[in-house]
N, C-alpha and C positions, 0 to 999 in steps of 0.2 A: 426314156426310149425303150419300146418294148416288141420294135418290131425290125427286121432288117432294113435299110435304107439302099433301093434300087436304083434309082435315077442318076448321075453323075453328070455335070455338063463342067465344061474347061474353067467356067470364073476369070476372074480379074485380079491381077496382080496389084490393085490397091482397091482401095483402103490394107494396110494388113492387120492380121487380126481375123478375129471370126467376126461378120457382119449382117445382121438381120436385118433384110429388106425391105420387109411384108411381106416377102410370098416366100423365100427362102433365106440360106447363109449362105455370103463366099468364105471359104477360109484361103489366108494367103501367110506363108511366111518364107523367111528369108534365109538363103542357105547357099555360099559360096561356094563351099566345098563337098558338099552333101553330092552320094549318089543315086537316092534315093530317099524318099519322105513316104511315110505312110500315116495317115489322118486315123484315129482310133478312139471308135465313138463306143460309152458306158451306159450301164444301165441306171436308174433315176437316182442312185443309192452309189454309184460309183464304184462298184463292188465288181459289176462281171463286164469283161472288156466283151464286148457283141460284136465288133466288125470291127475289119480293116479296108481302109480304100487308099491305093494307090494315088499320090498326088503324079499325074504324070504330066501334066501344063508346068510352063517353067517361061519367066521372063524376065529379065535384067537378073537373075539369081533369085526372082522370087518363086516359090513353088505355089500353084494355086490350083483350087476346084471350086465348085456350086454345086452346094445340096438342096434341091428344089423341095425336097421334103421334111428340113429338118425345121427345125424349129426353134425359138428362145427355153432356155434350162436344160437343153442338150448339153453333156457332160461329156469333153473330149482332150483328148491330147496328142503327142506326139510321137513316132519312132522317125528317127534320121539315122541310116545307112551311110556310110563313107570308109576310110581309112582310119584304122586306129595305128596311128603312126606316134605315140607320144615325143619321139625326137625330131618330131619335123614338126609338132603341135598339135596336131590332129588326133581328137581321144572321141569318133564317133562309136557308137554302138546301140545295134540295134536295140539291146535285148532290155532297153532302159527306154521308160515313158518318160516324154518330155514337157515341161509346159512352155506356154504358148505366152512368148514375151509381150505381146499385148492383147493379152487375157484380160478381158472386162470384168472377170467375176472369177476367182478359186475357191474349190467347194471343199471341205475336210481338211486332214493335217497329215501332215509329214509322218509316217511309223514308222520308226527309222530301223535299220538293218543293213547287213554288209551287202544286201541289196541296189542299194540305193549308188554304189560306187561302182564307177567303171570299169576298175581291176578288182584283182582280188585281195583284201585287204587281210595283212600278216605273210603274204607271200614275201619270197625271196627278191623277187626283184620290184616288190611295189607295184606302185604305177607302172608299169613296162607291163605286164599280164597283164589280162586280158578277162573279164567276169560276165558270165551268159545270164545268170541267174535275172529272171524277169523280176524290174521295182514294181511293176502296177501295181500290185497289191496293197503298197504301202506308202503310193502317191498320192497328192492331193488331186484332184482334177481342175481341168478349165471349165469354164460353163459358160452359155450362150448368154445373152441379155437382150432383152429389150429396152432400148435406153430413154424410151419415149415419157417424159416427164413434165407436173405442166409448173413453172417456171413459175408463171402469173407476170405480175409488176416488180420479179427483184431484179433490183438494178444492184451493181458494187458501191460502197458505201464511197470510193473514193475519197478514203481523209487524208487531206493533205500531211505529207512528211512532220511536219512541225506540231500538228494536233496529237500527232500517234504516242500510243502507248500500248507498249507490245506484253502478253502477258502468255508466258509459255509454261505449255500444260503438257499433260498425258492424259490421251481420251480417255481410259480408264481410271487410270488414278486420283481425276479431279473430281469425277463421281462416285468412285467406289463403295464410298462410308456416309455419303452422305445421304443423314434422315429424311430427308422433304424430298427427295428422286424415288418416286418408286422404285421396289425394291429388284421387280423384273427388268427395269431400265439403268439400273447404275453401271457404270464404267462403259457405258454403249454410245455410239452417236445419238440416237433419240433420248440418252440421259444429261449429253448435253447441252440439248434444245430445248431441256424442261425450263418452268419457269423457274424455280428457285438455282437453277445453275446459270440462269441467263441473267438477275435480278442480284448476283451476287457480283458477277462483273461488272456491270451497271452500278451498283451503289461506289466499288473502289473509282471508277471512271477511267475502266480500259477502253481501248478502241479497236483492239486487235488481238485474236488469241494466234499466237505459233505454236500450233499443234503438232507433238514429237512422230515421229517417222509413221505413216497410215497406209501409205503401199504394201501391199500382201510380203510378211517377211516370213521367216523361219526359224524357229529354234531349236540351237544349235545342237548336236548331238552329243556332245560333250555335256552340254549344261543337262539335258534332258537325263543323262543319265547319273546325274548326280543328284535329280529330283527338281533343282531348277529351270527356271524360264528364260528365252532371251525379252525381259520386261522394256527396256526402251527401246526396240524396233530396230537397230541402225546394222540389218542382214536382208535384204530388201532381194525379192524374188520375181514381184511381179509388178511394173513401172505404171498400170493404169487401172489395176485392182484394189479396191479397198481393205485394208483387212479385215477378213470377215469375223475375228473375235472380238470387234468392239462394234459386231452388229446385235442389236436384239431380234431382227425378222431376217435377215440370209439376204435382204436385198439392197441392193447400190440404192433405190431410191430413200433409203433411211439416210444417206450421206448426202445426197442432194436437200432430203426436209432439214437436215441441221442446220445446213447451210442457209438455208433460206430465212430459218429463224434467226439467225444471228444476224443477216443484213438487216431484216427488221426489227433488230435491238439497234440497230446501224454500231454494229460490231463486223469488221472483217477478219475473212480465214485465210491464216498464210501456212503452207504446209513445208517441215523440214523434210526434205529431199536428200535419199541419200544415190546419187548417179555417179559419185566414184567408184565402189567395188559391186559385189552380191555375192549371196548369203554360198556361194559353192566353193569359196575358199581356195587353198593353191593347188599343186599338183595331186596334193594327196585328198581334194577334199572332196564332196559329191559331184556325179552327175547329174543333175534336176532339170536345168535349163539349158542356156548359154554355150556352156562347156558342149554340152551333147549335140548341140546346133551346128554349132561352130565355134572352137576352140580359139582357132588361129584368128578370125574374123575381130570374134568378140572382146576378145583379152590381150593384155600387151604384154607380150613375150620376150622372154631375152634376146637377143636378135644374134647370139653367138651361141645360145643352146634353148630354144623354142620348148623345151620339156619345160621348162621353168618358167614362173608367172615374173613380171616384174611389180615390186611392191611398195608401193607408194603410201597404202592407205591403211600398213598395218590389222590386214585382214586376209593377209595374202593373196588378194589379185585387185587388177585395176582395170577398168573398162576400158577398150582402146577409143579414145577420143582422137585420134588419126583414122578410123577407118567411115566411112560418108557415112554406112547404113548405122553405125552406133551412135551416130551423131544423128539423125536421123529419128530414132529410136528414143531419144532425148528429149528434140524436140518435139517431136508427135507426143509426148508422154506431156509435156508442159502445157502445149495447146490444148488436151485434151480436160485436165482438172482447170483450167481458165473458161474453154468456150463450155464445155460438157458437166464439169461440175461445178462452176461458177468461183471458183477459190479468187483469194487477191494479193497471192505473191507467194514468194518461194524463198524459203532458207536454206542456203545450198550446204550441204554436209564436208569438210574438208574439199570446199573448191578449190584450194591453188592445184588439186588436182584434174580437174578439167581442163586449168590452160595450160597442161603441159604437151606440149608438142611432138617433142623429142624428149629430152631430159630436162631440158629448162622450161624454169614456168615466165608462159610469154603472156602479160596480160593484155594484149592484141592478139590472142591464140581466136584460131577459127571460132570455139565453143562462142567468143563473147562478140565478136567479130557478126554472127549470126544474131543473136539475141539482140543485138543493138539495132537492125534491121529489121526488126521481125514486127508486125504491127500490133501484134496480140500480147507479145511476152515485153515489148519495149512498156508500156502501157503498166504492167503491176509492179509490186511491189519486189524489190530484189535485194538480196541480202545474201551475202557473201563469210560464212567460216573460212577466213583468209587465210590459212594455211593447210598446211598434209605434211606427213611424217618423211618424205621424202629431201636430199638435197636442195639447198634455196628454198624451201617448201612456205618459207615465213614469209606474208605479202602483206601485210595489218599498213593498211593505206596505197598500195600499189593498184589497187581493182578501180577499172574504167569509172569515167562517169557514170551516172546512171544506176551504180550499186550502191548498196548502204552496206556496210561492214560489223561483224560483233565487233568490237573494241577489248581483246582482251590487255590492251598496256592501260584504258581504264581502269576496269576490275584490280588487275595487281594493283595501280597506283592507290587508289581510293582506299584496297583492303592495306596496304602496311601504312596509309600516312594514318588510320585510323589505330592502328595495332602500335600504333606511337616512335615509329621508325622515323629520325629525323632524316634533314638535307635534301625532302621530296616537294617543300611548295612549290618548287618553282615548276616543276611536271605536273602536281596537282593545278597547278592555275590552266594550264592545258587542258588538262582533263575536265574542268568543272566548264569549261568555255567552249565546249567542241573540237578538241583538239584538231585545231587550224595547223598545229606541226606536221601533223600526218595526210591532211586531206584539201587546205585552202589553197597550195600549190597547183596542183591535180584539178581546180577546178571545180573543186565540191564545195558541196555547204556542209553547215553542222551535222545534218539530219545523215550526212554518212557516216558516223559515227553512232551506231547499237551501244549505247552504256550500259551497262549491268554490271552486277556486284556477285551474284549468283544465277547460276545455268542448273540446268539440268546434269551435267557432269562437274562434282566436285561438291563442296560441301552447302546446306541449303544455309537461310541466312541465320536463322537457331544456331547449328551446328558453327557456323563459323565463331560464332561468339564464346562456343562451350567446350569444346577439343583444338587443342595443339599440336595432334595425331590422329591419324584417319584409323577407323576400325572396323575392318570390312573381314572380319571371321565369319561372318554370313557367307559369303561369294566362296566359301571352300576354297580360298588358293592362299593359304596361309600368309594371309593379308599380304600379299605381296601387288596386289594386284591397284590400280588407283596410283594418282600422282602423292609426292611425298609434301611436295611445293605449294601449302595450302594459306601461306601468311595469311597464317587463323591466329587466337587469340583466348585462352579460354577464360581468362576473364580469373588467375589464379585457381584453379580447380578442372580436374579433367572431367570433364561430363554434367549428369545431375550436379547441382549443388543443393544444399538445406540454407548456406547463408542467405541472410535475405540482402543483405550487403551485395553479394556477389551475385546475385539476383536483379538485384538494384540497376549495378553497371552492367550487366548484359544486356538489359532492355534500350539504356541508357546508349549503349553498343548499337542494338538493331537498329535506334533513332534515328542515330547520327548516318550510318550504311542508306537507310532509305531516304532522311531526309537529303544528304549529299547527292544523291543517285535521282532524284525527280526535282532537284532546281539547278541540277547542269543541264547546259546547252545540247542539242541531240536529242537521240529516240532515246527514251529509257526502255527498261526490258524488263519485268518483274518476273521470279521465278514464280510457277503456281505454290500457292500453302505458306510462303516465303511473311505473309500480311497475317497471316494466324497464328505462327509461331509455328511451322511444323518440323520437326525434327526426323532426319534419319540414323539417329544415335549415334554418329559418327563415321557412317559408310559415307564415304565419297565416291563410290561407283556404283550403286544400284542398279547397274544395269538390267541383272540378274533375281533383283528383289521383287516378281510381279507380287505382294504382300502388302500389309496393312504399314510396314514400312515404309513404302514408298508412297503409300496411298496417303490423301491430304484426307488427315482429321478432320471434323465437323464440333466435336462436340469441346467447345471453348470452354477455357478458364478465362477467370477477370482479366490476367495481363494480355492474354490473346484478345479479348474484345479491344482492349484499351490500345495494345499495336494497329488493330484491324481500321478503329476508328483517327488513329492520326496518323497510317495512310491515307485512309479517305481522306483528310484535309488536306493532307500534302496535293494529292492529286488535283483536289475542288482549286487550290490558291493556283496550281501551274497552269487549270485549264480558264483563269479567269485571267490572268496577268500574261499577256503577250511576252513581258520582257523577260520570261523565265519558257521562251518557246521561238527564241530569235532565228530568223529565213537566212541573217549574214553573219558574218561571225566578226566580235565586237574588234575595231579596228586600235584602244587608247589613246587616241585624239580628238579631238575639238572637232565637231561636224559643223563645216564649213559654212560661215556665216553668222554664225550662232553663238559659237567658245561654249561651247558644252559637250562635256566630254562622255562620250559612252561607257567608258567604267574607270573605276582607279583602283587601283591594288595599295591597301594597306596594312601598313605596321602597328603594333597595337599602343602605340602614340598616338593613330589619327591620323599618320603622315603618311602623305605615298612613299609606297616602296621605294629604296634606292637597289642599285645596279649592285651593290655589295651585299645587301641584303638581302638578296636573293637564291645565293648561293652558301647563307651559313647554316652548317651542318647540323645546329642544334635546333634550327629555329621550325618548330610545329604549329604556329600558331600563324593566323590568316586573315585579312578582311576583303571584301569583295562591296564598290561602292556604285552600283544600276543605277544608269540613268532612264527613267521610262520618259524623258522629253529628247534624249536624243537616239530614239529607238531606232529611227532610220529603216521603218518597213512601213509595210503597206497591208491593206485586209484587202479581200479578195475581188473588189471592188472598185479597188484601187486609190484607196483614202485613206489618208498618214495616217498612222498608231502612233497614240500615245499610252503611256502607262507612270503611275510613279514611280519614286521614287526607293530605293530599298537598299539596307546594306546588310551583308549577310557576314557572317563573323565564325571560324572554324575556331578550334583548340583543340591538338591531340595530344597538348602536353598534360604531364600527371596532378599537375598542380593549377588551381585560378589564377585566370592573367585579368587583370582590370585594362579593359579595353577600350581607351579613349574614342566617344563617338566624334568624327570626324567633325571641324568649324571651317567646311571649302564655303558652308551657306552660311551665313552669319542670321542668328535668333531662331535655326533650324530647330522642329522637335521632333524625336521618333517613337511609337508605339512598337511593344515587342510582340511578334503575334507568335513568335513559339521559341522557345528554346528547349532542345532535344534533354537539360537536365532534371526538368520538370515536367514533358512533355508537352499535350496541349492546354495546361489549367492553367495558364496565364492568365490574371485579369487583365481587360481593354484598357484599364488607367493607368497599367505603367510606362510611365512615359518617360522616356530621357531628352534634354536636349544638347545643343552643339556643346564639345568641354567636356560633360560629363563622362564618371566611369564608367562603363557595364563593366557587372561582375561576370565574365563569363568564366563559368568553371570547367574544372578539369573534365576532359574530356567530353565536352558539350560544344555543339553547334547552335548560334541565335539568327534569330531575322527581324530584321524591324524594316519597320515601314515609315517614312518621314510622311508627316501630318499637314497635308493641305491646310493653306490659310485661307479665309472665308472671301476674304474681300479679293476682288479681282486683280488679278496682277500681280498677288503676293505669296504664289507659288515658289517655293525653294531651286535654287538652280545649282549643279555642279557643275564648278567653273573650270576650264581648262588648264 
């Protein structure tokens, strides 16, 4: 902009947002208690504020105008006028630029200063004073867009719940270091739409990346002035902006081309969503947005002293999911990355905050209430972080139909029965089967259950194997910072090791972690770098580390190939075998008509499980007997599946158990096609039949597969 803007006509009170029509913008935004709005338009560089224009149209509490002269890459924001009343909630003030909660585009970064706060920070009374000093200077701006984009042929890959394989990255992180991304494009969305970023997901046989927090955030002033980054995103400013530091061109349509490529890898994009808090913290923390908008509107207050934020989401504030226009704000932000950037689902960031209402969380709360009606958001893919740091805040299976859930009573389970903690089969049998405890009630299938072993917060799958204690001296809070509760395992040695022994059982470790984690029932969830071996030396909260720490290595050793490649096979065997990707969850009886039973749980006799055996404290060791003739599903079609036969055989104790293959089929034989203590170099001839031992050793997981007879009819059967 390099000229004054004369014209003003009244606008419309929706769309809000700034809107480019062809021939002009409307700007519209929303302000309950506001006395006044003034629209403040910058020069191309965002440097010198050029004009103010009075919003003086007002409808339902929305403030609106039309700039018949302005244009897309116009760079503007906000001042809102009201009461700075902090004991009554209300902390307007002029003297502070505001952005525009659905800002299509934010241009530069935060420079942060005692500018940037409402009051006067160091004062005697806090927040209660009052600070004129103007932040422009040292704000980011909104910018206009043109959203016109040409789409072509991309349709959503639409994969069914049961094919998915969820594989969660950081846009930067997963390209960062990597060789074959040009070097101008790494850690950017156009570096992850390259070919060898899209060919590397493809070879493991993902189907879906969940991509960590991409709404325009902010880093925090704290960490900034320590020299660090906020690196995993989860301080969210602006609900339908991209971030613009994982762009390489400055424009939103580089987030549309990624997208585009990845449906034509027919790979879907689900984006973590953080709609409980934002980045301006509690009483004491900036004005930037929200707060400067409307205080009282936006955020949920104590209702017996309004000064103070209520905190749910340990970040000191929570978005009032009580008030329509926040909820509102929600879903317009939802609808807009589904119709507008074409994404295929959403990972909600500590959602048991959204249904809280009042103080309880009501999972018939408005938020889900809505989404369950919605034509657009019913439709993708939804996924629920079933808790928040709040009372009752723990919901791990309580979330409506229709969500899918992380599983973290997974995660723990699978990580201590592996770490050799007896008295857990009888949960791990839950766990590896979709845990039907927490979700068959309800009405769900498997696929609501997220199984993962490792997330993004907490230790990666390396690390789990190799520290017993988290060591985040990095993060400058004198390691105080991160959970303690890592039932990790380091394998005898804290960290590196030189043994090759201890070397040995840590791979032997990650085997067992990934192969348990992609033949249970459910979505599995692969951390990114988790199939290469990537290590964060021990930090379990990176959040802080935007570094080659955090960032996934490229450049492999022989045991990261050798990981890398019996992932891929785990993968290739679950996506060719139905019965390791079941729509119902297996029932332990005879399907009707038939006497063939859908699984048996055995003892390492051979013998099914009995009702006492289930519950002994010592017992670590496990067999699991798949029927693929009594698979009881259908392909899309609607033509029975069949699959064979498989029995898959756990050991977390320290010692080899000789594990009788099961005589339910009499002259049965079975081929071993992998055991996690050898990894993939098993020869196709070794074969066991009914009677015989496997030697299954300490701390190894096997799979075999019973051996089709040629002549017809003489297929093996597990009998009821």
């Amino acid at each position: 902009m390099t000229k004054a803007i004369n014209a003003t006509w009244p606008g419309k009170p929706y769309p809000l947002g700034a809107t480019w029509d062809g021939e002009g913008v409307n700007f519209a935004l929303f302000s309950e208690h506001a006395e006044k709005i003034e629209l403040c338009l910058f020069d191309s560089k965002g440097r010198a504020e050029l004009q103010r224009i009075a919003m003086r149209e007002r409808t339902d509490q929305v403030w609106h105008c039309y700039l018949p002269e302005a244009r897309p890459g116009l760079l503007y924001g906000y001042r809102v006028a009201g009461p700075y009343d902090p004991k009554r909630g209300h902390r307007f003030n002029r003297h502070k630029l505001l952005l525009d909660p659905y800002a299509r585009a934010i241009a530069g970064n935060i420079r942060w200063s005692d500018a940037q706060f409402g009051y006067r920070v160091g004062s005697p009374h806090a927040d209660l004073s009052f600070d004129r000093r103007d932040s422009a200077p040292g704000m980011p701006k909104c910018r206009v867009i043109d959203s016109a984009f040409t789409w072509g042929e991309d349709r959503p890959p639409r994969i069914g719940w049961h094919q998915t394989v969820i594989y969660e990255m950081h846009v930067k992180g997963y390209t960062a270091l990597h060789p074959e991304v040009p070097a101008q494009l790494r850690g950017t969305y156009a570096g992850l739409a390259t070919a060898p970023a899209i060919e590397h997901l493809q070879r493991l046989g993902i189907t879906a990346v969940e991509l960590m927090p991409v709404h325009a955030f902010i880093d925090d002033r704290r960490l900034v002035q320590k020299g660090l980054r906020n690196y995993w995103g989860y301080n969210s400013i602006g609900y339908f902006a991209p971030e613009q530091r994982y762009s390489a061109t400055g424009v939103v349509g580089e987030f549309k081309t990624m997208v585009k490529t990845l449906h034509s890898a027919g790979i879907e994009v689900i984006l973590d969503v953080v709609y409980n808090h934002t980045a301006e913290g509690n009483q004491l923390g900036p004005t930037l947005c929200f707060r400067g908008i409307d205080n009282a509107a936006y955020y949920r207050l104590q209702a017996d002293d309004p000064r103070y934020h209520i905190d749910y989401t340990g970040t000191g504030n929570t978005l009032n999911m009580m008030h329509p226009r926040v909820l509102q704000l929600i879903m317009d932000s939802l609808r807009y990355w589904v119709l507008e950037m074409h994404v295929d689902g959403f990972r909600f960031d500590l959602a048991a905050t959204l249904a809280r209402e009042l103080h309880e969380v009501d999972r018939l709360g408005a938020f889900f209430d809505i989404i369950h009606q919605d034509p657009v958001l019913s439709q993708v893919k939804l996924i629920a972080e079933p808790w928040d740091l709040g009372e009752g805040g723990y919901q791990v299976g309580n979330f409506p139909v229709g969500w899918a859930e992380w599983n973290d009573r997974y995660r723990d389970t699978v990580r201590a029965y592996w770490k050799g903690s007896g008295g857990l089969i009888d949960d791990l049998a839950y766990r590896l089967t979709g845990s039907s405890d927490l979700y068959e009630q309800g009405g769900r299938r498997p696929h609501a259950s997220i199984n993962f072993v490792t997330a993004h917060d907490g230790f990666t799958l390396h690390d789990l194997v190799s520290y017993n204690d988290k060591h985040n001296e990095q993060n400058l809070e004198d390691n105080r910072d991160g959970t303690d509760n890592n039932i990790s395992w380091n394998c005898g040695v804290e960290g590196p090791a030189d043994s090759p022994e201890i070397n040995a059982l840590r791979a032997r470790q990650k085997r067992n972690f990934l192969a348990t984690l992609l033949l249970s029932h459910g979505v599995p969830m692969l951390l990114a770098g988790d199939a290469v071996g990537h290590t964060q030396y021990g930090n379990n909260n990176g959040y802080c580390q935007d570094n080659e720490s955090s960032w996934v290595h490229w450049n492999l050793k022989q045991e990261d190939e050798e990981l890398l490649a019996f992932t891929q096979s785990l993968l290739a065997l679950r996506k060719s075998h139905p019965i390791f990707r079941r729509r119902r969850f297996f029932q332990g009886r005879g399907i009707k008509g038939t006497g063939i039973k859908d699984i048996i749980w055995l003892n390492p006799d051979g013998l099914e499980m009995s009702d006492e055996e289930w519950q002994r404290s010592f017992a670590r060791c496990l067999g699991l007997l798949l029927s693929g003739e009594a698979l009881d599903d259908q392909d899309e079609r609607g033509r029975p599946l069949r699959d064979d036969n498989f029995l898959l055989l756990l050991n977390a104790h320290f010692e080899m158990i000789d594990f009788v293959v099961p005589s339910f089929v009499a002259g049965s034989r079975w081929r071993t096609l992998f055991d996690t203590h050898y990894g993939m170099e098993l020869k196709p001839d070794r074969v066991f039949a009914a009677g015989d031992n496997y030697p299954l050793q300490a701390r190894s997981m096997a799979l075999l597969q019973e051996i089709k007879e040629t002549k017809q009819g003489q297929a093996g059967r597990i009998g009821g």
